[in-house]
ROMAR-915258 format. One record per residue (C-alpha): x, y, z; residue in one letter. Coordinates in steps of 0.05 Angstrom, whole numbers, plus 5000, padded with zeros to 4 digits. Layout:
BEGIN
REC      u      v      w   r
REC      X      Y      Z   A
...
***
This chain:
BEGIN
REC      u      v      w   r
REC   8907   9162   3647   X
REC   8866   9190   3709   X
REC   8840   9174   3775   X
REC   8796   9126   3784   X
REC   8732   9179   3792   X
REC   8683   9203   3744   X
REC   8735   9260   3742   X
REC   8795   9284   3710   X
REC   8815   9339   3735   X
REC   8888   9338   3725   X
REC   8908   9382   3653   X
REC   8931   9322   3601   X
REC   8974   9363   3558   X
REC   8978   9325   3482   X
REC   9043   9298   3462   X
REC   9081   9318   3397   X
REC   9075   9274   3342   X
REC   9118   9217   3348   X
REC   9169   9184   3301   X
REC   9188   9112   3326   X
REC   9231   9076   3267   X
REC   9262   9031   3322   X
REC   9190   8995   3341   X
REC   9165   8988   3262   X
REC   9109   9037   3273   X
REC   9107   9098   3234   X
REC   9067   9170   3256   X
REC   9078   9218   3206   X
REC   9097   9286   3244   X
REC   9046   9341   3240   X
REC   8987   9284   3222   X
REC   8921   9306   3243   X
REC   8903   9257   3300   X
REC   8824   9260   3287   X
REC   8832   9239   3211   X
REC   8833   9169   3194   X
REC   8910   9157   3194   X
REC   8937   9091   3187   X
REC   8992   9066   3236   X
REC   9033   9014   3204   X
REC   9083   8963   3218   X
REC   9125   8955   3139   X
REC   9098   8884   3103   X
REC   9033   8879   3153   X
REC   8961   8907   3155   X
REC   8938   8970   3166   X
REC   8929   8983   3238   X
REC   8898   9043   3271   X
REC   8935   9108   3299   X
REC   8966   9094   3361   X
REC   9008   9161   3382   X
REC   9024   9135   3444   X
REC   9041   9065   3433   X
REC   8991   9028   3474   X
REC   8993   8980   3428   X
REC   9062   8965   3465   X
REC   9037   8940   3524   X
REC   8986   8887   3499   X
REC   9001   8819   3525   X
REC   9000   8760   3474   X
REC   8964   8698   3496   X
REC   9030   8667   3505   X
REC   9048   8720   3556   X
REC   8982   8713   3594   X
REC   8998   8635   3596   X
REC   9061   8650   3631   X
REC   9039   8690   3683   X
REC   8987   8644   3709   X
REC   9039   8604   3719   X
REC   9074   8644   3769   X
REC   9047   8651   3836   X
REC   8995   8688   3852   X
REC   8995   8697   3784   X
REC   8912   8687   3767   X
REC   8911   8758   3784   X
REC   8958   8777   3744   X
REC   8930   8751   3693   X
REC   8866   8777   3695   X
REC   8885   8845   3711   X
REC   8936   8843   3640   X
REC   8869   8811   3608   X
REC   8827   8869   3634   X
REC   8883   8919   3606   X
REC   8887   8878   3537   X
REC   8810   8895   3530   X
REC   8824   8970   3553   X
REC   8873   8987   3493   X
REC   8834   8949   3442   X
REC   8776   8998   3458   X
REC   8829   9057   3459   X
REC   8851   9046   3400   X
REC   8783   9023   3359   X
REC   8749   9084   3325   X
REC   8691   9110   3354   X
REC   8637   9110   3294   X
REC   8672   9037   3303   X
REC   8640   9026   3378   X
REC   8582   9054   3358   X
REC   8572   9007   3292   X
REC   8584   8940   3336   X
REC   8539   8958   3390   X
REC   8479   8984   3337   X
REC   8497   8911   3309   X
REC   8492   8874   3376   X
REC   8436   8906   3383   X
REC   8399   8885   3324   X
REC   8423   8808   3335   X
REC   8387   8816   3405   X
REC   8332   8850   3389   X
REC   8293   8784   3378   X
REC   8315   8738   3435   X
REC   8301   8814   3482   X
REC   8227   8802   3452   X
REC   8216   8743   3468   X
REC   8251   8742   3543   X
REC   8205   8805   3559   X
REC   8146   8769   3536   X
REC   8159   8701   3557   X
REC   8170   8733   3632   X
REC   8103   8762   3616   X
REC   8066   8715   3601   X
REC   8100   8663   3653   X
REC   8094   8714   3707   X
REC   8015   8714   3699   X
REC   8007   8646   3694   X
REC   8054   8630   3752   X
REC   8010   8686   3786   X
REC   7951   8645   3790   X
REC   7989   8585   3812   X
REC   8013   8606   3868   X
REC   7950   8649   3901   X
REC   7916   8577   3890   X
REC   7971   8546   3931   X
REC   7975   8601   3990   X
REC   7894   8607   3991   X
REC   7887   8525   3990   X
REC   7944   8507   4043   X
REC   7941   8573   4087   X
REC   8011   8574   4083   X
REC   8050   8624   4103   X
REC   8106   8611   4074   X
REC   8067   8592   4008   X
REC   8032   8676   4016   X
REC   8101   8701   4017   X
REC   8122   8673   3954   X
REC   8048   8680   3919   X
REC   8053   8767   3944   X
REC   8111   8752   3907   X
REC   8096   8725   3848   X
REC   8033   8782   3842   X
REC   8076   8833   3844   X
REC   8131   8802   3792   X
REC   8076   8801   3739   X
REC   8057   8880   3763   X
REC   8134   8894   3758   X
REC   8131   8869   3687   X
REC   8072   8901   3659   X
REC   8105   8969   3694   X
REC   8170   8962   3660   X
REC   8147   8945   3600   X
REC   8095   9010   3597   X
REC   8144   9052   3620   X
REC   8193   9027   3567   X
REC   8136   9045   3516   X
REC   8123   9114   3547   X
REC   8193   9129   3548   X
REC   8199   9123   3475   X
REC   8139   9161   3460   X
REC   8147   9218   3503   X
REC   8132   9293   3488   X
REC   8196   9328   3476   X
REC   8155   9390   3489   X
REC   8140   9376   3562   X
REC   8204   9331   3577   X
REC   8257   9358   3543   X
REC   8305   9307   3576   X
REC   8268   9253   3545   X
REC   8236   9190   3578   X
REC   8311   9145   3592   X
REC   8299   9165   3671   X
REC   8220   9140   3666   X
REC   8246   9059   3684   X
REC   8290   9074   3740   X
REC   8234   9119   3779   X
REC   8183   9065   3773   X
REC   8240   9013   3800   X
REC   8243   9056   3859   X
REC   8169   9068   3874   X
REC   8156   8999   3852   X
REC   8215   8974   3916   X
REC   8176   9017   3962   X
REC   8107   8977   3946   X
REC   8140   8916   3951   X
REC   8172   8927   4016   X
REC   8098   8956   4048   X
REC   8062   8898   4023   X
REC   8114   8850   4054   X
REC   8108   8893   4123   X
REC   8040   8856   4126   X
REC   8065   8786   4110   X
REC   8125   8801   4178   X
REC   8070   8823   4216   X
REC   8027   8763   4199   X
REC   8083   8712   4204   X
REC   8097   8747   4281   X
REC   8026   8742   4305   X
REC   8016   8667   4283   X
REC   8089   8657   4317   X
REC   8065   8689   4392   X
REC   8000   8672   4387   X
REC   7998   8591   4369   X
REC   7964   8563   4419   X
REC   7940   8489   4387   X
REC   7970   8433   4405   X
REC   7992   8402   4340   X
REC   8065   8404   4329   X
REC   8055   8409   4252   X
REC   8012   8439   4204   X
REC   7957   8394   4147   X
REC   7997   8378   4095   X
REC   7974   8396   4022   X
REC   8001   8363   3959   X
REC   7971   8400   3905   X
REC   8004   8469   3936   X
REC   8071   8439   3933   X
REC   8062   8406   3865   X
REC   8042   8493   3838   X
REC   8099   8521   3869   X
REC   8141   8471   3852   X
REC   8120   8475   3778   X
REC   8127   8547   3783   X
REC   8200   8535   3804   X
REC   8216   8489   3738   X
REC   8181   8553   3698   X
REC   8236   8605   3733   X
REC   8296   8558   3735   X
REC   8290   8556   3654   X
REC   8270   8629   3646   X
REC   8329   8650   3692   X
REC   8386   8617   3648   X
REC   8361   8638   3582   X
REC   8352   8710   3613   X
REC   8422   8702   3640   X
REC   8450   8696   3569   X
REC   8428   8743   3550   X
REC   8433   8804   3602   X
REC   8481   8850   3580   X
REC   8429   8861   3518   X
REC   8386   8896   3554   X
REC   8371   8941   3615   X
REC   8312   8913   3618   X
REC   8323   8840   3612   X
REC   8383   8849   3663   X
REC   8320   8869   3714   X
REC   8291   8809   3690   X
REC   8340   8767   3703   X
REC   8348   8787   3771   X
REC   8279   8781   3786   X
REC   8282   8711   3763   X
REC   8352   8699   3804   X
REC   8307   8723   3870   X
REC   8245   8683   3857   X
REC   8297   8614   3860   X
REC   8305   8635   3928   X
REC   8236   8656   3946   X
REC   8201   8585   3915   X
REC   8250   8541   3937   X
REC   8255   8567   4009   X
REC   8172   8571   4005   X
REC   8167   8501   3988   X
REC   8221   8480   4033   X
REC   8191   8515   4096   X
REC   8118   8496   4078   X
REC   8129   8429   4078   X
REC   8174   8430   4140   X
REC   8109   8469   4181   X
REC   8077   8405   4151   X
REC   8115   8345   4169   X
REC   8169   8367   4216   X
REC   8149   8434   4267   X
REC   8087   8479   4262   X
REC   8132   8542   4263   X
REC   8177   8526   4207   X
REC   8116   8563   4165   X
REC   8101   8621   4196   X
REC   8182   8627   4203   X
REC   8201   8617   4137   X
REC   8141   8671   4110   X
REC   8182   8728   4162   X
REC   8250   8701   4126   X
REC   8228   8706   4054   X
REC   8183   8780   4065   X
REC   8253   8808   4095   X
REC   8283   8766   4039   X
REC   8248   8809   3993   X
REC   8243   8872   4032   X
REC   8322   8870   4028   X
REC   8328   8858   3957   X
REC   8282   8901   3929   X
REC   8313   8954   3983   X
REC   8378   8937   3943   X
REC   8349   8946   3884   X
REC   8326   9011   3899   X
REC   8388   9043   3926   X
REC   8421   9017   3855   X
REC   8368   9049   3816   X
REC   8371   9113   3856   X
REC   8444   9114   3852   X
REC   8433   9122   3777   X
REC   8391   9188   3791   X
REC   8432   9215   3838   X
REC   8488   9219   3788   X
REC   8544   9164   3804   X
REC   8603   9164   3770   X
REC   8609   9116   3706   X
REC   8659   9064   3707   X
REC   8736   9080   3700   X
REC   8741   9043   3635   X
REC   8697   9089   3607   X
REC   8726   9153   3626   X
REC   8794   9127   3601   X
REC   8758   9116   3536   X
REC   8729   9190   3541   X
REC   8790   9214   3550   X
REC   8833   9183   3508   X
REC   8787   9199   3447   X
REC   8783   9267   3467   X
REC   8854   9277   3472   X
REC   8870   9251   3397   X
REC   8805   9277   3361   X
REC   8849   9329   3335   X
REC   8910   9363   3333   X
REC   8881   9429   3346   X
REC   8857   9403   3419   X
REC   8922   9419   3461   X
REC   8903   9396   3528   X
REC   8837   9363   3560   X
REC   8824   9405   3625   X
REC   8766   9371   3643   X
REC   8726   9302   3638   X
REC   8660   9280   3671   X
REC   8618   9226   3665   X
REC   8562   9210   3710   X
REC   8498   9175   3702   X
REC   8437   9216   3698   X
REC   8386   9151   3697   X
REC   8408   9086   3658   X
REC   8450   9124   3615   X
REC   8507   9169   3617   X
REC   8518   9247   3621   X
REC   8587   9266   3588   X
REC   8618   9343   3606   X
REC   8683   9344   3570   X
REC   8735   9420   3580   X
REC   8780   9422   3528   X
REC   8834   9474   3513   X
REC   8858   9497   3448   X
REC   8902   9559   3423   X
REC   8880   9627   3431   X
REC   8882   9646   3359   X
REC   8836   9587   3329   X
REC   8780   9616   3286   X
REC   8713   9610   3322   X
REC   8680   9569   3260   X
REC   8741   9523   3281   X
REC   8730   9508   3349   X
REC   8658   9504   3323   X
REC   8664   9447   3288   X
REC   8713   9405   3327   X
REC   8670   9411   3384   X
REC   8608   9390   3354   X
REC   8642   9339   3315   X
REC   8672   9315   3377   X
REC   8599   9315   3423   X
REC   8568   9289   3357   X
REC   8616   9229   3368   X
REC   8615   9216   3437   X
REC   8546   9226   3438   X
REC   8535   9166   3382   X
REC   8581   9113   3435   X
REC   8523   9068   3470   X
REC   8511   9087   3538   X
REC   8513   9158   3519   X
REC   8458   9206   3525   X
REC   8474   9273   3528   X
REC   8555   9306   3516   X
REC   8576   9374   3533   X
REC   8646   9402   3509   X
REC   8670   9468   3529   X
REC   8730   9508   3488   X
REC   8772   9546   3526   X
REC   8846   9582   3515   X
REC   8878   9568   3583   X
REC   8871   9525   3642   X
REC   8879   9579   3704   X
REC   8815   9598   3724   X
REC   8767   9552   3764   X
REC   8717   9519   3723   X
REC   8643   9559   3741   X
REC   8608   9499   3774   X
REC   8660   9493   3828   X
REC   8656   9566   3844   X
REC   8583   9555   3857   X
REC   8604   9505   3908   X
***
């Protein structure tokens, strides 16, 4: 339906209504497209307007069967899967979308509780665990994971403040609302992490130049490794119950990442500790350099992600096809979409839709479709703002790009 940008740019010009006796379907010519008309195939269910029988191209499970079969065919499959998924969310009415994600929502809104707190609670506990293990063993490798594992419950408390704030904002003095509040603090809160980790490189680099005893290993303590290790069993259960459930939440996905890092961290802490202890002295100091670059290069990642989001990047494809197509058949008064954006301003998504309709509507007209149309789009989760333009004609350059 468009390129694969956050763009259309190309003029989609409607297609007359359609009458296909020869496929069972039915479109009524001169049917309003916004209005809740029924498609149907004579002696089945009602099925949902399709004027340009997408519908046609879903593969049946059958179908998908017999294409894994060919060669190469996996891919196949999955792309025909991926396209299945596409027209089913073409074709299902907005207030629709909006209705199943308010209810998936509400079903997560308990197990969301209880991961944020249980990483809470788990993170200050673990906290104190592993400063007793680095300050006890003068590890290295054991400070690394306990800077760490400080930090992880300082990440928490900060998300979950901000996620307060945000909500309670001042509309007076942020107009735009609070939505952009979490990804700022993931980017100052990368930076910290990174400088603190600076000192644990340095640290590990000095001990590594400067070792001048003659041991070739380091004393080896017990308790240390029995906390970390303990910690580990903690993170290895909160990581797969975060894990099913992170497309709930933005802020149990961060979560769950943080949980998927600190696998590495421990286990690479408690494998290098005990290697400085029972194999070669520098196996510490070495594996504290590893894990603070480790980190520094996740949480660098992290950052770029999060200030990807408020830089503006384009939303996924699948979305602007969805944009688009519900633009294009809100109503038969819409003849063409000119334009369609959609870019993230923060976690959530910015929506500038251009359409074109004829000169002689009344104003109280284009009014309302508009509005109805934003009020729509606007209600689709992932959503937070929609603008849509009216406009009689497609020649002129849209005024954004004459200002660049």
């Amino acid at each position: 339906m468009a390129s694969s940008t956050s763009t259309a740019t190309e003029v989609i010009t409607k297609l007359p209504s359609l009458r296909r006796q020869s496929s069972g379907f039915v479109v009524a010519r001169g049917a309003d497209i916004g209005d809740e008309v029924d498609l149907e195939r004579p002696g089945t269910k009602t099925l949902q307007p399709d004027p340009y029988s997408f519908r046609h191209a879903l593969k049946t499970e059958e179908q998908l069967k017999e294409l894994r079969k060919k060669k190469g065919g996996k891919r196949l499959e999955q792309y025909h899967a991926r396209q299945n998924e596409l027209i089913h969310s073409l074709l299902t009415p907005m207030d629709e979308i909006t209705l199943r994600a308010k209810e998936a929502e509400e079903e997560s809104r308990t197990a969301v509780k209880i991961a944020v707190w249980a990483s809470l609670i788990a993170n200050f506990a673990l906290s104190v665990l592993q400063i007793y293990a680095a300050a006890s063993s003068a590890s290295l490798s054991l400070l690394a994971t306990g800077i760490d594992s400080v930090f992880d419950i300082g990440s928490n408390v900060m998300l979950f403040w901000l996620h307060k704030k945000a909500a309670t904002l001042d509309l007076n003095k942020w107009p735009v609302g609070g939505n952009r509040l979490e990804t700022i603090g993931n980017v100052i809160y990368g930076s910290l992490m990174a400088a603190v980790n600076l000192v644990v490189i340095v640290e590990s680099v000095r001990v590594l130049v400067s070792h001048n005893s003659d041991d070739d290993t380091n004393d080896f303590h017990l308790p240390s490794i029995i906390a970390v290790a303990a910690a580990l069993g903690v993170k290895v259960l909160l990581f797969f119950y975060c894990y099913s459930i992170r497309k709930a939440s933005s802020q149990v996905e961060i979560l769950w990442e943080d949980h998927r890092n600190d696998l590495f961290v421990y286990s690479f802490g408690i494998l290098m500790s005990a290697g400085g202890s029972k194999l070669r002295w520098w196996l510490d100091p070495a594996g504290g350099l590893i894990i603070a670059l480790g980190v520094i290069f996740a949480w660098s990642f992290t950052s770029y992600k999060e200030y990807a989001l408020l830089a503006g990047k384009a939303a996924p494809h699948d979305f602007l096809q969805l944009v688009i197509y519900k633009a294009l058949t809100f109503s038969n008064e819409v003849d063409k979409i000119d334009t369609v954006r959609a870019y993230h301003s923060g976690p959530e998504y910015f929506v500038e839709i251009d359409i074109v309709m004829p000169g002689d509507t009344p104003l109280w007209k284009a009014h309302d479709i508009s509005q109805a149309m934003q009020d729509k789009i606007e209600a689709l989760p992932g959503v937070e703002r929609c603008f849509v333009h009216v406009d009689h004609e497609t020649t002129h350059k849209p005024v954004r790009w004459m200002r660049e």
